[in-house]
PDB file of N, H, CA, C and O in Angstrom:
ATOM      1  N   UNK A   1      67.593  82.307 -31.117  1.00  0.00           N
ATOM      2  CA  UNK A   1      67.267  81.044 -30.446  1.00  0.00           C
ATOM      3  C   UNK A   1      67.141  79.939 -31.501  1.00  0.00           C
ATOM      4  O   UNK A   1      67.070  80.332 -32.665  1.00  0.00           O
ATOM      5  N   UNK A   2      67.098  78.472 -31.251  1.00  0.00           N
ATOM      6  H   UNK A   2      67.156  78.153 -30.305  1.00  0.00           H
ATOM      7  CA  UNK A   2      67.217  77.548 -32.328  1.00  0.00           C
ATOM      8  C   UNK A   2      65.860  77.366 -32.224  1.00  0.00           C
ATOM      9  O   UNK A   2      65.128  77.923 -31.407  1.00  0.00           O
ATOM     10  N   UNK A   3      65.462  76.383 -33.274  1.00  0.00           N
ATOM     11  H   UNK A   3      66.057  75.931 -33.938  1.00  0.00           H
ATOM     12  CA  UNK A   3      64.245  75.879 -34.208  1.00  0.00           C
ATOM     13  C   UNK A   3      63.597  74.884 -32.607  1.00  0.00           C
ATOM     14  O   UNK A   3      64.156  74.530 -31.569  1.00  0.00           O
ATOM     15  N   UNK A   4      62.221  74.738 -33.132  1.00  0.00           N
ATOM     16  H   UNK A   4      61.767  75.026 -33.975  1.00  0.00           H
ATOM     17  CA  UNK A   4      61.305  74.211 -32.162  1.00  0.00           C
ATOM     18  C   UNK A   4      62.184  72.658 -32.386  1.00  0.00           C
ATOM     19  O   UNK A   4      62.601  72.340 -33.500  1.00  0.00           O
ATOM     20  N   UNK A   5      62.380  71.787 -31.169  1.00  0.00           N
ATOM     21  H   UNK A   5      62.042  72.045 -30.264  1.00  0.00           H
ATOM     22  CA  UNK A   5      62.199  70.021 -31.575  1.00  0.00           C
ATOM     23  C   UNK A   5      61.580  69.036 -31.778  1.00  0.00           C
ATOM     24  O   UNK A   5      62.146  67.944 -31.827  1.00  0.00           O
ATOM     25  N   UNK A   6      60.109  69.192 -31.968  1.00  0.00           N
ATOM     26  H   UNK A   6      59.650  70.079 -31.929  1.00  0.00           H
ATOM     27  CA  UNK A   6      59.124  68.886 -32.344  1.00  0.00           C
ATOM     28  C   UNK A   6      59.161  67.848 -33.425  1.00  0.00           C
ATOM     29  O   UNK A   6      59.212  68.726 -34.287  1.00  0.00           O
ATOM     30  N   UNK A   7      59.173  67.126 -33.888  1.00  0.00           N
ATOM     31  H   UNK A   7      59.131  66.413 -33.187  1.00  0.00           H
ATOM     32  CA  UNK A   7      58.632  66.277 -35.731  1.00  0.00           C
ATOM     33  C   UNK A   7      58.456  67.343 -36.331  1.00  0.00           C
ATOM     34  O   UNK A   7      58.010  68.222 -35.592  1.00  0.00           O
ATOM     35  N   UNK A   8      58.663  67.726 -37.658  1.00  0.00           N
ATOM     36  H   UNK A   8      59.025  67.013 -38.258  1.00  0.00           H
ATOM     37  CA  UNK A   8      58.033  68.610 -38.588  1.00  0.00           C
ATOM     38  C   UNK A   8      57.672  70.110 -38.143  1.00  0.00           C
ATOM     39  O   UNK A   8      56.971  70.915 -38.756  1.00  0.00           O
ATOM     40  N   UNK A   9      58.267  70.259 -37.043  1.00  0.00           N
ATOM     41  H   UNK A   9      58.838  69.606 -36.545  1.00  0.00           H
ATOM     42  CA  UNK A   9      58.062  71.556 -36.932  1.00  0.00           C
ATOM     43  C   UNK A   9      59.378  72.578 -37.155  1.00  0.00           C
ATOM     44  O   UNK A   9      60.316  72.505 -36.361  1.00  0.00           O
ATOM     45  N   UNK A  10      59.405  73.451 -38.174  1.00  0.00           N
ATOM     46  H   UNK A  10      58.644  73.510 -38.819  1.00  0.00           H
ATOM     47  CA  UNK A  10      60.366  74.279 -38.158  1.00  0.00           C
ATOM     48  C   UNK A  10      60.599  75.873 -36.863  1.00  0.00           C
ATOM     49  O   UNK A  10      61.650  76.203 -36.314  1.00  0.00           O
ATOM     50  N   UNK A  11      59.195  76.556 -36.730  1.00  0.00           N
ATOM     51  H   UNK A  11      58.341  76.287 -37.176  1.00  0.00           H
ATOM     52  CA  UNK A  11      59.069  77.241 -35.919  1.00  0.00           C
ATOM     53  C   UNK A  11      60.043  77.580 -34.835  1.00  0.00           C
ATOM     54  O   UNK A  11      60.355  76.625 -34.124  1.00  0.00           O
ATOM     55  N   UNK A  12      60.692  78.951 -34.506  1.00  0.00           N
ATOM     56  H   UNK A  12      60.438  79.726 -35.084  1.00  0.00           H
ATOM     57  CA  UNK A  12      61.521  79.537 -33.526  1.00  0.00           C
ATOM     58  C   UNK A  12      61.166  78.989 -32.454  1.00  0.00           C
ATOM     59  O   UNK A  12      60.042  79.169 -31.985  1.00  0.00           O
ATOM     60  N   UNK A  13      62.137  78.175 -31.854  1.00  0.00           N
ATOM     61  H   UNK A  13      63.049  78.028 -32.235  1.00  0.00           H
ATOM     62  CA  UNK A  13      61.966  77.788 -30.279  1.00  0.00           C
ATOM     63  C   UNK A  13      61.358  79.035 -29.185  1.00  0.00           C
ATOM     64  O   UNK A  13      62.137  79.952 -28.922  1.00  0.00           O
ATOM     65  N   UNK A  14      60.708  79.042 -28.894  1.00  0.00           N
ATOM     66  H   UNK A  14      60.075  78.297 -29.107  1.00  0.00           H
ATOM     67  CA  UNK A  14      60.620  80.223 -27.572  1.00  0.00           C
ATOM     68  C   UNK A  14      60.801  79.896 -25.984  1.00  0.00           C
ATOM     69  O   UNK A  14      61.230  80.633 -25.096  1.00  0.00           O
ATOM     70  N   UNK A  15      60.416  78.785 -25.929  1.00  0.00           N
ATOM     71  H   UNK A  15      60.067  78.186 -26.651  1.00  0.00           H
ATOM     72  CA  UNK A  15      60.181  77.996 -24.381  1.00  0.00           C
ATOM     73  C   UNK A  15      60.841  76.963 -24.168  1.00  0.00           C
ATOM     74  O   UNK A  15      61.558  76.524 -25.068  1.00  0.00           O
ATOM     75  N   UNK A  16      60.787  76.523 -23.314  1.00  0.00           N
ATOM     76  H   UNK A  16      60.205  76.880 -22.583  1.00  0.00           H
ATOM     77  CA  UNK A  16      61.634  75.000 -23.016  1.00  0.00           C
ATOM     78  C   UNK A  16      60.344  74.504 -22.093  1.00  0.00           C
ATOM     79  O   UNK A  16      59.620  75.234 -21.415  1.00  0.00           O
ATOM     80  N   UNK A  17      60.253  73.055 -22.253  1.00  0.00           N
ATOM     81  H   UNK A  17      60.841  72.462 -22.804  1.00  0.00           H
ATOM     82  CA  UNK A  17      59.424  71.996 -21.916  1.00  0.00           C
ATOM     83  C   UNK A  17      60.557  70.968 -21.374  1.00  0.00           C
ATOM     84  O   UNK A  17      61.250  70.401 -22.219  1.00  0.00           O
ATOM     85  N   UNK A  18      60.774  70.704 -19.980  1.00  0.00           N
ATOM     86  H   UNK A  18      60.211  71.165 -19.293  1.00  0.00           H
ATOM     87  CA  UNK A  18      61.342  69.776 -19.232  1.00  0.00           C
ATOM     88  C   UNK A  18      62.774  69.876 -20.177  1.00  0.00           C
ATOM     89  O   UNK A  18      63.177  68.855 -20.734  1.00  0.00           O
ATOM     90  N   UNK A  19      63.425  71.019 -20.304  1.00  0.00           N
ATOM     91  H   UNK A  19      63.097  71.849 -19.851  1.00  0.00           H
ATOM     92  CA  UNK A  19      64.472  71.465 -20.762  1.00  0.00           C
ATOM     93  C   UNK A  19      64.756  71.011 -22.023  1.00  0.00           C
ATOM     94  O   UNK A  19      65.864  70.545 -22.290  1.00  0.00           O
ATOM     95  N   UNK A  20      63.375  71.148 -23.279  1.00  0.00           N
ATOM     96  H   UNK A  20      62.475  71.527 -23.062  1.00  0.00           H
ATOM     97  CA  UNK A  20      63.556  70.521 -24.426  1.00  0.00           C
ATOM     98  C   UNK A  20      63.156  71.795 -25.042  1.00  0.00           C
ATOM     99  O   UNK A  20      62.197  72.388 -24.549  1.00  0.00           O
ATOM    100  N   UNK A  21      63.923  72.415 -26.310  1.00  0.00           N
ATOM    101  H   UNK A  21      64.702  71.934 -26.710  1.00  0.00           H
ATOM    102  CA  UNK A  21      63.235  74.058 -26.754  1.00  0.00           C
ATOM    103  C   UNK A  21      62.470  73.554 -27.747  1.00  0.00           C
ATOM    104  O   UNK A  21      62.725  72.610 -28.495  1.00  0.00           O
ATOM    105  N   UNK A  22      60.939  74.666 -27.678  1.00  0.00           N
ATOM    106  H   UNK A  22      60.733  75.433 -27.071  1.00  0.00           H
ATOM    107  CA  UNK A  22      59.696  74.330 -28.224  1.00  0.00           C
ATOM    108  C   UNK A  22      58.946  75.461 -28.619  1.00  0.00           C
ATOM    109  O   UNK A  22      58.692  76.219 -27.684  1.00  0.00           O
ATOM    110  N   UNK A  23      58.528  75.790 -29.695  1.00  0.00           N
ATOM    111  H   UNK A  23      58.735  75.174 -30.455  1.00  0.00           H
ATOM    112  CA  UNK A  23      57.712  77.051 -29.959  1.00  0.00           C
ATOM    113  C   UNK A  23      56.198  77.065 -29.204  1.00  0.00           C
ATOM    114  O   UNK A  23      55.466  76.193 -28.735  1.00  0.00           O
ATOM    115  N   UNK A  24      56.154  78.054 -29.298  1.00  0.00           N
ATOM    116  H   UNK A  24      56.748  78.763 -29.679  1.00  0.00           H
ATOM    117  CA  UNK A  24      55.081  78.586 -28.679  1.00  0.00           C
ATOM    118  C   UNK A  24      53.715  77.617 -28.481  1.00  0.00           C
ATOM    119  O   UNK A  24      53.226  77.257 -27.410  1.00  0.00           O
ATOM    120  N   UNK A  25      53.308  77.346 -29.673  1.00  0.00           N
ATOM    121  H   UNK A  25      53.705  77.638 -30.543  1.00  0.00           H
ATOM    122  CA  UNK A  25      52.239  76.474 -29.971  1.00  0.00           C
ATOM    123  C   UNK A  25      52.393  75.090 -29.353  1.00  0.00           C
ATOM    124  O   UNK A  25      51.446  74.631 -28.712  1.00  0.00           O
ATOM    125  N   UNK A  26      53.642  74.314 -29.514  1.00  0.00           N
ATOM    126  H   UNK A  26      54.411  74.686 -30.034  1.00  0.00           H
ATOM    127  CA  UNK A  26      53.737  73.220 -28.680  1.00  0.00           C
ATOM    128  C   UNK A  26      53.853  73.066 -27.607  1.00  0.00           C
ATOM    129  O   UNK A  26      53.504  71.980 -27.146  1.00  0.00           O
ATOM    130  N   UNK A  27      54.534  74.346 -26.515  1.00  0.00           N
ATOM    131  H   UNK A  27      54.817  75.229 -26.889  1.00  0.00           H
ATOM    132  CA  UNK A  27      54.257  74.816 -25.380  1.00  0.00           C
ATOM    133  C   UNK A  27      52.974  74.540 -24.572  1.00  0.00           C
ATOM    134  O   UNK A  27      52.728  73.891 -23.556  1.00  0.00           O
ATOM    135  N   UNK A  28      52.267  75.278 -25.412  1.00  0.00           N
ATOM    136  H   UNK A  28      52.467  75.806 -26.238  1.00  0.00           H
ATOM    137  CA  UNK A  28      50.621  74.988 -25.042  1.00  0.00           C
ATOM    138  C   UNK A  28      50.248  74.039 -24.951  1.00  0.00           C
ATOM    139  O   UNK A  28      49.558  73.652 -24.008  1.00  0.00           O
ATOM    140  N   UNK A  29      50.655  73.260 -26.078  1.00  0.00           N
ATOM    141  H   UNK A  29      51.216  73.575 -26.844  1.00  0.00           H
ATOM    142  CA  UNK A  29      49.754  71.843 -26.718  1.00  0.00           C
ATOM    143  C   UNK A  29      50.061  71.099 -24.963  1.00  0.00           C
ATOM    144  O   UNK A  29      49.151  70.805 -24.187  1.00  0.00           O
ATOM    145  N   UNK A  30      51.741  70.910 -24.643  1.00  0.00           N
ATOM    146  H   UNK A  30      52.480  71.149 -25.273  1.00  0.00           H
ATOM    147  CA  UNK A  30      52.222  70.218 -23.569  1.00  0.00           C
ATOM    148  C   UNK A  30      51.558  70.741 -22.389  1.00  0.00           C
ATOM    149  O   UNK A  30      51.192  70.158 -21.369  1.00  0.00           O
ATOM    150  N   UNK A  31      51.479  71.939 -22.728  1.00  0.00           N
ATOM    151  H   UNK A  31      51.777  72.413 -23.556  1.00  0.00           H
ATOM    152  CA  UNK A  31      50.428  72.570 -21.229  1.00  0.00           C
ATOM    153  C   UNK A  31      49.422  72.061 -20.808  1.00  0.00           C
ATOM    154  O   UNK A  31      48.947  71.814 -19.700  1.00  0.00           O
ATOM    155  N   UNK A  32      49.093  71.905 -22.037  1.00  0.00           N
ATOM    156  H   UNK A  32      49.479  72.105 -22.937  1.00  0.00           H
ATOM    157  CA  UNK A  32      47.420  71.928 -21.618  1.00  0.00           C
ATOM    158  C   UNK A  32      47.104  69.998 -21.289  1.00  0.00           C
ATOM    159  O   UNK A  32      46.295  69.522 -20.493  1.00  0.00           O
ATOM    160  N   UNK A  33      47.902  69.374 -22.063  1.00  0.00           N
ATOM    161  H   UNK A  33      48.560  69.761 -22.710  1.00  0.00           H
ATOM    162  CA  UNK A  33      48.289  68.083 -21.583  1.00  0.00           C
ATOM    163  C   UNK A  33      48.417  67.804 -20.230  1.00  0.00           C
ATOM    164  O   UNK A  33      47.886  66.994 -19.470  1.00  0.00           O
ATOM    165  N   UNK A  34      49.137  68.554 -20.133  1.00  0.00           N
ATOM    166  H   UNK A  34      49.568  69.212 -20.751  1.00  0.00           H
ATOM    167  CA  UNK A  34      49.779  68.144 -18.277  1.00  0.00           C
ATOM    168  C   UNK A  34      48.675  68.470 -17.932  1.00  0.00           C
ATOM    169  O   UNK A  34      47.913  67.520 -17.753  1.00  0.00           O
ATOM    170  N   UNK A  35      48.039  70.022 -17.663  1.00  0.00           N
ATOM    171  H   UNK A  35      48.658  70.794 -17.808  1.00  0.00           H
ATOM    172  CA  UNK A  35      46.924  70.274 -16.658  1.00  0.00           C
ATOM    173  C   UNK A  35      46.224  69.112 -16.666  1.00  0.00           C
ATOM    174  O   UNK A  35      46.061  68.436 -15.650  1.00  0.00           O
ATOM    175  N   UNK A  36      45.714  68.771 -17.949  1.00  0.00           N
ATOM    176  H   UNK A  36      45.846  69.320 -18.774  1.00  0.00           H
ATOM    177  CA  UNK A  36      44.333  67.799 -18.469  1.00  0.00           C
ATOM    178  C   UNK A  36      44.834  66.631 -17.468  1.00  0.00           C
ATOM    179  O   UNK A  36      43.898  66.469 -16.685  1.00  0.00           O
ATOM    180  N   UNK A  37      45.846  65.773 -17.148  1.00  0.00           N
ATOM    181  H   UNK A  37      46.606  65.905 -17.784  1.00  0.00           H
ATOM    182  CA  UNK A  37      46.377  64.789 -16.588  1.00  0.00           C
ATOM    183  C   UNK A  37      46.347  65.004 -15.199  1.00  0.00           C
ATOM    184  O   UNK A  37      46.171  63.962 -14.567  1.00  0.00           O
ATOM    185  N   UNK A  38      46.442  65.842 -14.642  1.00  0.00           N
ATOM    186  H   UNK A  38      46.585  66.688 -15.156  1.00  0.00           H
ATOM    187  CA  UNK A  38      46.365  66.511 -13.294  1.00  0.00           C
ATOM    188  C   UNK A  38      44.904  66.685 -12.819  1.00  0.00           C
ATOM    189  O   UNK A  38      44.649  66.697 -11.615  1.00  0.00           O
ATOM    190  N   UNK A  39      44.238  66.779 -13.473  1.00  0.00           N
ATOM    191  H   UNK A  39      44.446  66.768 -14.451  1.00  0.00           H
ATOM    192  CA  UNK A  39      42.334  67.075 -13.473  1.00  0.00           C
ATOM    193  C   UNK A  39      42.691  65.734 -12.790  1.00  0.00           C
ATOM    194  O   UNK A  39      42.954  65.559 -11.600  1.00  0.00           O
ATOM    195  N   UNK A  40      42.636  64.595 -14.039  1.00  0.00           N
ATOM    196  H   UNK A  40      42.422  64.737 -15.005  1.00  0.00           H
ATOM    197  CA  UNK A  40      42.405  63.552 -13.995  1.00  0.00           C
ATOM    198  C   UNK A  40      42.803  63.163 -12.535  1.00  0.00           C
ATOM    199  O   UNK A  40      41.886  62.880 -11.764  1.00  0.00           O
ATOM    200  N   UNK A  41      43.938  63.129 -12.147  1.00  0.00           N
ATOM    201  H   UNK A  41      44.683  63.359 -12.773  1.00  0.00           H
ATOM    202  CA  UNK A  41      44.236  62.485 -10.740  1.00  0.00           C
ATOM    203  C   UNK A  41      43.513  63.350  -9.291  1.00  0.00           C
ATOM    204  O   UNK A  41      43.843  63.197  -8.115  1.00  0.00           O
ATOM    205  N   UNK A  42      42.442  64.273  -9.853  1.00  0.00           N
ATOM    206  H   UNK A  42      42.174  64.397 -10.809  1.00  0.00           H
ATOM    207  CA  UNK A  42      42.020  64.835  -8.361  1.00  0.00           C
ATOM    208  C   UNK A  42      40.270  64.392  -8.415  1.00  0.00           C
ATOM    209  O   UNK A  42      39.540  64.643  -7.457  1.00  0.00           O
TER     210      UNK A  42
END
């Protein structure tokens, strides 16, 4: 699989984020973003 697309991140892509490939860790980071934004609107 290719490299995360991140800034400065070299890390193995594992996931895709709104069809952008992203390692693991930034996965999360975006995860946990969205949920957090979703709280917000209920």
């Amino acid at each position: 699989m290719s490299e995360c697309k991140e800034p400065r991140c070299s890390a193995p892509a594992t996931k895709k984020w709104n069809g952008r490939p992203v390692c693991d860790d930034h996965y999360d980071m975006y995860r946990d973003q969205y949920e957090s934004m979703l709280k917000d609107f209920q």
